[in-house]
C-alpha positions in Angstrom: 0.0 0.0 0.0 1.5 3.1 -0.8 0.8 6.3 1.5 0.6 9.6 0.0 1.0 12.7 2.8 -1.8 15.5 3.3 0.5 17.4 5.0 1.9 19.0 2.0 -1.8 19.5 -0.1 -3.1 23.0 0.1 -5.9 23.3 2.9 -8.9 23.7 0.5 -7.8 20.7 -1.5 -7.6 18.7 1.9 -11.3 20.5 2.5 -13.0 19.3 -0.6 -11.4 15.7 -0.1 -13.2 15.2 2.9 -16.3 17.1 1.4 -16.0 13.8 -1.1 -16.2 11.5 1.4 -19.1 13.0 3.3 -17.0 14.8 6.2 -17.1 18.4 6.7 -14.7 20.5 9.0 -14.7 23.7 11.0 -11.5 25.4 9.9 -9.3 22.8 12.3 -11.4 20.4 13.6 -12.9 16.9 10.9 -16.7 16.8 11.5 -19.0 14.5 10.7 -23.0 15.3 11.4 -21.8 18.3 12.9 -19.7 16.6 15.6 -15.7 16.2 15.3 -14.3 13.1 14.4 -12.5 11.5 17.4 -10.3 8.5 16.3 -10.8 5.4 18.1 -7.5 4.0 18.6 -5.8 6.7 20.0 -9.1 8.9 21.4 -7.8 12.3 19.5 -9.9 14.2 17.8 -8.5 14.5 14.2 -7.9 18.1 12.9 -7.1 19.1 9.2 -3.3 19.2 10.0 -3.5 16.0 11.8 -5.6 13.3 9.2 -4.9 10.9 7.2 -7.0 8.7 5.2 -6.0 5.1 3.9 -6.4 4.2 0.6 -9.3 2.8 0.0 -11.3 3.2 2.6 -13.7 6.5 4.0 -11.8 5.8 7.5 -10.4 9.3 8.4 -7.7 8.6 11.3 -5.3 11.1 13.5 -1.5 10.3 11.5 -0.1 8.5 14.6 1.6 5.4 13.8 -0.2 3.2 16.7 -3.7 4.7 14.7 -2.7 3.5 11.6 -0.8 -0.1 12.5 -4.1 -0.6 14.8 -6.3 0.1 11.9 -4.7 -2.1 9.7 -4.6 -4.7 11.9 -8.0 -5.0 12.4 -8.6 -4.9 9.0 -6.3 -7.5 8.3 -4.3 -7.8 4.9 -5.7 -5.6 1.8 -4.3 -7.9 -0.8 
């Protein structure tokens, strides 16, 4: 899988990726039905500076490694 980094894509272009896939945001914070997105493996709520999102998925996660080897662990191999 390869990983591309948000943190060097302009703000609006981050803002109308998550628009895609049904999130909104406040300026800073990654809402969804109004309510920021708090990510479930490490409880932090994921800002625009802070996300990531896996190929091929709609997960959006805070860019902490534990997040991401957590996620994919429960997912299991995407081959």
């Amino acid at each position: 899988m390869e990983l591309i980094s948000l943190g060097d894509v302009k703000k609006e272009s981050r803002v109308a990726l998550l628009h895609a896939l049904g999130f909104d945001t406040d300026g800073h914070y990654v809402l969804k039905d109004g309510r920021p997105v708090v990510d479930r493996y490490v409880d932090e709520k994921v800002t625009l500076e802070n996300m990531v999102i896996l190929p091929g998925s709609t997960v959006v996660l805070v860019d902490n490694p534990l997040s991401i080897a957590s996620y994919l662990e429960e997912i299991g191999d995407l081959d």
